[in-house]
C-alpha positions in Angstrom: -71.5 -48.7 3.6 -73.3 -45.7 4.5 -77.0 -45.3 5.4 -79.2 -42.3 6.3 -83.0 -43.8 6.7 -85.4 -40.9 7.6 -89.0 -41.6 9.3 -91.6 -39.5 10.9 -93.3 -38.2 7.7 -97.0 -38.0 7.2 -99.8 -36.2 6.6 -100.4 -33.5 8.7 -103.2 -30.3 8.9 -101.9 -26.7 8.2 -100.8 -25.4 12.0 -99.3 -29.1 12.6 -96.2 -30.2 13.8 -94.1 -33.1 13.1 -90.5 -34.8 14.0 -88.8 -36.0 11.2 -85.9 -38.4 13.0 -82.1 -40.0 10.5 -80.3 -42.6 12.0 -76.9 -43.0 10.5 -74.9 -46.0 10.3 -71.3 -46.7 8.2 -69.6 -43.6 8.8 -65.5 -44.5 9.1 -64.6 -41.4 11.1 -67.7 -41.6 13.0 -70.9 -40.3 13.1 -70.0 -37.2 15.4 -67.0 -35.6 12.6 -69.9 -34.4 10.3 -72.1 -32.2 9.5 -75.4 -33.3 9.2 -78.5 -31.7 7.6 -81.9 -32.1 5.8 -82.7 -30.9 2.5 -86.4 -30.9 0.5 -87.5 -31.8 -2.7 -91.2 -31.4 -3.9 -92.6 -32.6 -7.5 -91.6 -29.8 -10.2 -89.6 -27.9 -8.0 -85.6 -27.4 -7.1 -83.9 -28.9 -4.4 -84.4 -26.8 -1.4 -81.7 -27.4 1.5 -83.2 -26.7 4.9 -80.8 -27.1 7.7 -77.6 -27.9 8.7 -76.0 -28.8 12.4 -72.6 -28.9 12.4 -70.3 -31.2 14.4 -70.3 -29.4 17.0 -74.1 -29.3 17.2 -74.1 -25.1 15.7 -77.4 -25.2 13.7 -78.5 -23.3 10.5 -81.4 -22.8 8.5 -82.9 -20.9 5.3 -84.5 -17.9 5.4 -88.2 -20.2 4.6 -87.9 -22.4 7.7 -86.0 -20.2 10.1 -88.0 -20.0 13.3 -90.2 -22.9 12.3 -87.7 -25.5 12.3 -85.7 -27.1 14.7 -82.4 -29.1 13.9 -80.8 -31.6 16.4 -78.5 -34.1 17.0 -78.0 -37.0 19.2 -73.9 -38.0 18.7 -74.5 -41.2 21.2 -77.7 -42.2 19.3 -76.2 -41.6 15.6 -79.8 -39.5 15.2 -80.3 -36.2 13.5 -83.8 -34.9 14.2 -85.9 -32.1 12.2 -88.8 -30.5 14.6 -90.7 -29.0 12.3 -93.7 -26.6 13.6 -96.3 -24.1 11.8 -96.5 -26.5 8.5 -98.6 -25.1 5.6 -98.8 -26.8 2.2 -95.7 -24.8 0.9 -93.7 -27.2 3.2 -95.4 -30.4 0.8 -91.9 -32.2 0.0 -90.2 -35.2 0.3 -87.5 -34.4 3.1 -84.0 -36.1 2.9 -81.7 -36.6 5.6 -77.8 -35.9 4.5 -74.6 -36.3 5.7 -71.9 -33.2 4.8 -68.8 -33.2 2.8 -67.3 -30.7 5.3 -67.4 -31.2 9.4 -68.5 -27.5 9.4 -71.9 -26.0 7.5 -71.7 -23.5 5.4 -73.1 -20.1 6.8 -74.9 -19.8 3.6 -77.1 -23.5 4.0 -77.8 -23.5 0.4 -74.1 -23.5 -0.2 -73.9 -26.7 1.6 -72.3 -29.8 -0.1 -73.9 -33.5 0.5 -71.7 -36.2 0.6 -74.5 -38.7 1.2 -78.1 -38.6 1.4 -81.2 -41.2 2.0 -83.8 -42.2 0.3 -86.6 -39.3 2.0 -89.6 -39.9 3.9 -93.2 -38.0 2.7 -94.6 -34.8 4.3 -97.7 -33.9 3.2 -99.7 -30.9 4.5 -103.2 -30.4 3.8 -104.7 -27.1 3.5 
């Protein structure tokens, strides 16, 4: 059975950082064959996928957290990691770890397919 569990949310002040951490277990091929990613959703609003790492460890982001965020990936530690720096309240959301269908992102991250996600873990930026 698969599991993505996400921790590292909080609250945070505009300016703030913080490191959102997914440790994966019940992959059959293995942890290391996928691409892995994160992907946002705040109340009222769409779906918003972030970033994708491929197998490989190539990263990707959207245009609204390029050059704030940071993927990662630890293949020994089953760990995807989201460094995420120069938070404003925009960034409010509940963040969700994902595993995807493909072992290679799409170029295009919001044309990226989820096989498997977890349950999120709570970001909240004050102002």
């Amino acid at each position: 059975q698969v599991q993505l569990v996400e921790s590292g949310g909080g609250l945070v002040q505009t300016g703030g950082s913080l490191r959102l951490s997914c440790v994966a277990s019940g992959f059959t091929f293995g942890f290391n064959n996928y691409a892995m990613g994160w992907f946002r959703q705040a109340p009222g609003k769409e779906r918003e996928e972030l970033s994708c790492i491929s197998k490989d460890g190539r990263p990707f982001y959207a245009d609204s957290v390029k050059e704030r965020f940071t993927i990662s990936r630890s293949n020994a530690g089953r760990t995807v990691y989201l460094q995420m720096d120069r938070l404003s309240p925009e960034d409010t959301a509940v963040y969700h770890c994902a595993r995807a269908v493909n072992p290679a992102c799409e170029p295009d991250v919001a044309q990226t397919s989820w096989r498997d996600w977890g349950s999120g873990t709570q970001v909240t930026v004050s102002p």
